[in-house]
N, C-alpha and C positions, 0 to 999 in steps of 0.2 A: 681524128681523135677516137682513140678505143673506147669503150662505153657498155659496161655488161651494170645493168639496172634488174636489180632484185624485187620482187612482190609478192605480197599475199601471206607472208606470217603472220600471228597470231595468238591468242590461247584460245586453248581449244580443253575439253574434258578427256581424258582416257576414252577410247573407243572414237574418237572424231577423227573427221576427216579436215586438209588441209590440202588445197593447189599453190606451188610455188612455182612463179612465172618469172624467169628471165630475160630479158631486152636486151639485142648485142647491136652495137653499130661498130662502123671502123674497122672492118676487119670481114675478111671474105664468111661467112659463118657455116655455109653451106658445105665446107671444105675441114671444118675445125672440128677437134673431137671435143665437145661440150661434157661438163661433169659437173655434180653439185657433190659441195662438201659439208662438213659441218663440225664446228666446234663446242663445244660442252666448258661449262666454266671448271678449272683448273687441269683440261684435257687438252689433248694435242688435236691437231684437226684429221677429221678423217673422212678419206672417201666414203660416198655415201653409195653415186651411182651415178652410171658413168656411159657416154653413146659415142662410138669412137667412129672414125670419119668410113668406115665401110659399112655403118648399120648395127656391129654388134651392140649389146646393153651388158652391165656388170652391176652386180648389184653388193654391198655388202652385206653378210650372213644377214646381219642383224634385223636386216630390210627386206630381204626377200620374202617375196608374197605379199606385203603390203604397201612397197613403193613398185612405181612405174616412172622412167624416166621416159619422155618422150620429145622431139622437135617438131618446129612447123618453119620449115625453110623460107619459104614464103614470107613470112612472118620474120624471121632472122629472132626465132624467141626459143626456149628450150624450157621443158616442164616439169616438175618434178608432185605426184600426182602420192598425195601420202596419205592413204588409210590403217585404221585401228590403231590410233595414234598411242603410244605410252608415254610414262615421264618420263624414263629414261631417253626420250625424241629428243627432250629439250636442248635445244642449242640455236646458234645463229648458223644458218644455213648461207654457202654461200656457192656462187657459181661461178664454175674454174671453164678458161677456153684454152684451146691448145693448137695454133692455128697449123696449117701445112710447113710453115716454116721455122715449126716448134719454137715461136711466140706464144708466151705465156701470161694471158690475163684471170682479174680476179676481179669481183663485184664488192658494193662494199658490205655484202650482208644483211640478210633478214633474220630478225626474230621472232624463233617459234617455241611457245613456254605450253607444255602439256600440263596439266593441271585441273585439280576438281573443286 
C-alpha cells in the first residue's frame, strides 16, 4: 500500500522558517521523481518544487532562493526546507511522487498559514 505522510506545517510569522517532511512507503522511492505542491484557498494547485529521478531540482519563481527541496533515500522521506516565509506561502502543501512507471501518488496535505 502506497503511503506519502506529510509533516511539520504550521503558522509561522512573515520572515519564519518552516521544514516540511514527507514519508513514502510502497513504492520503490529511490527511483521516483518526488515534488511538493501546494494549494492556496480558491487557487489551483501549483508546483512548488520538484527533485526528478536524475538529481535535478526545480523550483517555482516564486520560491527560488528560499525553498530547498531535498531527499534522504535511506530514509524513503523528501524535504521541503522553506525560509523567509510570506503570506502569500499560505496553503496546504502537498507531496506528489512519480514512480519510474509513471505511477502517480499524492499525500493527504499539510497546513502551512503564514501570518503575524
Amino acid at each position: 500500500q502506497v503511503q506519502l505522510v506529510e509533516s511539520g506545517g504550521d503558522l509561522v510569522q512573515p520572515g519564519g522558517s518552516l521544514r516540511l517532511s514527507c514519508a513514502a512507503s510502497g513504492f520503490t522511492f529511490s527511483s521516483s521523481a518526488m515534488s511538493w505542491y501546494r494549494q492556496a484557498p480558491g487557487k489551483q494547485r501549483e508546483l512548488v518544487a520538484a527533485f526528478t529521478r536524475i538529481g535535478f531540482t526545480n523550483y517555482a519563481d516564486s520560491v527560488k532562493g528560499r525553498f530547498t527541496i531535498s531527499r534522504d533515500n535511506a530514509k524513503n522521506t523528501v524535504y521541503l526546507q522553506m525560509n523567509s516565509l510570506k503570506p502569500e506561502d499560505t496553503a496546504v502543501y502537498y507531496c506528489h511522487a512519480n514512480t519510474l512507471r509513471q505511477l502517480s501518488y499524492w499525500g493527504q496535505g499539510t497546513q502551512v498559514t503564514v501570518s503575524s
